[in-house]
N, C-alpha and C positions, 0 to 999 in steps of 0.2 A: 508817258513813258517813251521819249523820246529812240533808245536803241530796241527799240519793240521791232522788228522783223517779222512775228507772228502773222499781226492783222495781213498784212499785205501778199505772204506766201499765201493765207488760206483761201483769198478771193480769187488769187492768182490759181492754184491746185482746183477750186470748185470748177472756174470759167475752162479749165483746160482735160476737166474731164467728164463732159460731156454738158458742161453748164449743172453741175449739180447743185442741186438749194442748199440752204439753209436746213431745213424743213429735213432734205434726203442723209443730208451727211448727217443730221442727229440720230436718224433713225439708225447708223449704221453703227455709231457710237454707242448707243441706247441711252444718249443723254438726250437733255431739252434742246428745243431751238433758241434759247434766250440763253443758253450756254453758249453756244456757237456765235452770235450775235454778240456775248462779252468780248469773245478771244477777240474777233474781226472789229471793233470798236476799244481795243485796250483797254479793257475793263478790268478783266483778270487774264490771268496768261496760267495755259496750260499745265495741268499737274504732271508729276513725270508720267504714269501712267496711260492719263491720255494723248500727254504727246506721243507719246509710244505706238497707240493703237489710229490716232491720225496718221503716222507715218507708215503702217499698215495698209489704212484704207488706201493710202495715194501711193505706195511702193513707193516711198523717197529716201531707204533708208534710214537714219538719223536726223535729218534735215530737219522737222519740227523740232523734235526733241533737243537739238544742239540751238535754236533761236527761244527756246522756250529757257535752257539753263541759262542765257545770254540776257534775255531782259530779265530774268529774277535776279539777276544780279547788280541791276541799275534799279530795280523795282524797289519803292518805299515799305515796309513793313507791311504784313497785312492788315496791321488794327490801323496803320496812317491812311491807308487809303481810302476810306469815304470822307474823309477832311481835306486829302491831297486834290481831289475832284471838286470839291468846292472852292479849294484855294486856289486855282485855277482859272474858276469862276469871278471868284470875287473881285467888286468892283473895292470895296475898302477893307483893309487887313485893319487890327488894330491888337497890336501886342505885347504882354507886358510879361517881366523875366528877372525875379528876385534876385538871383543864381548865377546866371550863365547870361552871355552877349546871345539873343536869340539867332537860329541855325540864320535866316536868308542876310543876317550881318556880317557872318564869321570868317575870317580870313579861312582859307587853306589849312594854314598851320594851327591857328585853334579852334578849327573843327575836328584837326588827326586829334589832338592835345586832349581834348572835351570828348572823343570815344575812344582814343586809349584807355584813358582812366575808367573807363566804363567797364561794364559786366560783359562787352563783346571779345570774342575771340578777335587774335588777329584776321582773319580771310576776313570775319564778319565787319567790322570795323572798316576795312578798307572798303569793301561795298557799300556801307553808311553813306563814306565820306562824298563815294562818287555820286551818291544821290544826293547828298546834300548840296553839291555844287550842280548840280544839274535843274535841283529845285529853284535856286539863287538866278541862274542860268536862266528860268522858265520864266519863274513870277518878277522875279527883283528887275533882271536885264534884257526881259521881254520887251516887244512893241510896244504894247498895253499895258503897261504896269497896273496893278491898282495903287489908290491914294493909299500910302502906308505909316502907319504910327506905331512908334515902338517908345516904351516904357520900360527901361532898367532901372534897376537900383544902382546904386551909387559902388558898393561893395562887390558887384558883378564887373567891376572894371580895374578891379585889386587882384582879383583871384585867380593866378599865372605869375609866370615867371616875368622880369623885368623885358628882356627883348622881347617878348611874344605880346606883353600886353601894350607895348609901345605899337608895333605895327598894329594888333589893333584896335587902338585909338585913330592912328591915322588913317587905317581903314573907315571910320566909324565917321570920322569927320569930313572924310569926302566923299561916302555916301548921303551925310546930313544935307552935303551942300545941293543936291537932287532939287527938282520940284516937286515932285510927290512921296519924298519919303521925310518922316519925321523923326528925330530921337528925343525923346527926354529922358532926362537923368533923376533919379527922387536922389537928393543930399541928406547925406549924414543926418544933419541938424531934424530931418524930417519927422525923426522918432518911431514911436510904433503908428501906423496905420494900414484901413484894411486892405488885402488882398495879400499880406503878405505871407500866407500858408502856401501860393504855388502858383508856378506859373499858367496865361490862359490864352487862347487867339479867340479872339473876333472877327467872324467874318461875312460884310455884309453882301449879300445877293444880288444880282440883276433885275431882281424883283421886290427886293427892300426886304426881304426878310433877312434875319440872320442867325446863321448858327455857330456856336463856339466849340472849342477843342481844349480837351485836358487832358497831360501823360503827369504819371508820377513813374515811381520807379523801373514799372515792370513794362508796362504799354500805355497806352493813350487811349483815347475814348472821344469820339462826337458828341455834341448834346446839341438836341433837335429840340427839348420839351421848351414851350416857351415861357415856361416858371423859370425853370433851372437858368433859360441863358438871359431872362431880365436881372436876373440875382448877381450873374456875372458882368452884366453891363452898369449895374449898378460897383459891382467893384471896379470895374474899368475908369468911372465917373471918380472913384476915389481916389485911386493910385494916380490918375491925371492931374488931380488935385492940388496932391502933396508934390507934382514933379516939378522942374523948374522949366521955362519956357523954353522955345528952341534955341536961340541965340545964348541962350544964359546956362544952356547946357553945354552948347558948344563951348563957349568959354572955360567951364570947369573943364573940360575932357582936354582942350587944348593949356591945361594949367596941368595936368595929370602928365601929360606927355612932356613935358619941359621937366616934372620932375623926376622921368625918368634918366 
């Protein structure tokens, strides 16, 4: 959560009044110290109510409670967030997306396009947007990138308007050209094969294990069990299957944009 201001006021308020803990400002809250320990590590960011009663204890006015409305409004959803901290983590993303050009590909303009049409209000939709690029910003145009593969369908690259889908294609193709990021395309001719009930992420750990991430309509969901995400990596093995290579995707995509 990069516009988080939280962590850094509350270390800054403890050291400045009188060196308070961890430990003392919870008591004072009547919450846990593994609460306080969130806020100051961007874990979670404060409910109105407690910022409320933080800026009590410190006499700072609104001051929490105005950084706390400030990163929930760059803050990921709360069901993304224990996948947003492993994606983070992750040294290999691997992604695949029936539907839609997945969010850390998406131009600007069809990331607005992609939650307008969505179930968000306006206010909410633009706060999406800014975390979507900020996520892009994090994991995609980071230092670190991890090694990333992404898996479209062929009909996720139809679906928009002619200008919109043109940029991004050429978006799509000079991300391909990357070192560590992949695209394949599955082609038409591919037919039915599996995985194509919804999209999924993979993502593996600094420890080799991996956990994967599912949203349908409403929110999204982690999955930790390691049934659930071999079953998913076994569709991952499928969909890579039927997609066409990376050079041979690029091709299509750059044969899509000519006939725009």
């Amino acid at each position: 959560m990069s516009n988080n201001g939280v962590p850094r006021i509350l270390k800054y308020l403890r050291a400045t009044h009188g060196g308070l803990t961890q430990d003392q400002l919870a008591e004072r809250l009547s919450v846990s110290t593994s609460l306080i320990a969130k806020f100051e590590t961007a874990r979670l960011i404060p409910m109105p109510d407690t910022a409320r009663r933080l800026d009590e204890v410190f006499d700072t006015g609104d001051l929490v409670q105005g950084l706390s409305r400030d990163a929930r409004k760059t803050a990921p959803p709360d069901w993304f967030g224990p996948f947003a901290d492993r994606e983070r983590e992750a040294v290999t993303l691997r992604s695949y997306e029936p539907q839609y050009v997945p969010g850390l590909l998406q131009t600007e303009a069809y990331a607005r396009a992609v939650l307008d049409a969505g179930l968000l209000d306006e206010s909410a939709a633009a706060e999406q947007l800014t975390v979507r690029l900020q996520r892009q910003a994090t994991i995609r145009d980071g230092d670190r990138p991890p090694l990333m593969t992404f898996v479209l369908d062929a009909q996720a690259l139809r679906r928009g308007d002619a200008e919109l889908m043109k940029d991004q294609l050429v978006h799509l193709l000079d991300l391909a050209a990357r070192s560590r990021l992949y695209v394949h395309v599955v082609p038409d001719d591919a037919g039915l094969y599996v995985g194509q009930s919804g999209p999924f992420v993979l993502a593996t750990m600094p420890d080799g294990s991996t956990v994967a991430y599912l949203e349908d309509q409403l929110a999204g969901r982690t999955i930790i069990d390691p049934v659930q995400v071999a079953s998913l990596v076994q569709c991952w093995d499928g969909v890579r299957s039927v997609a066409l290579n990376h050079d041979q995707s690029q091709r299509l995509m750059s044969e899509m944009v000519n006939k725009l």
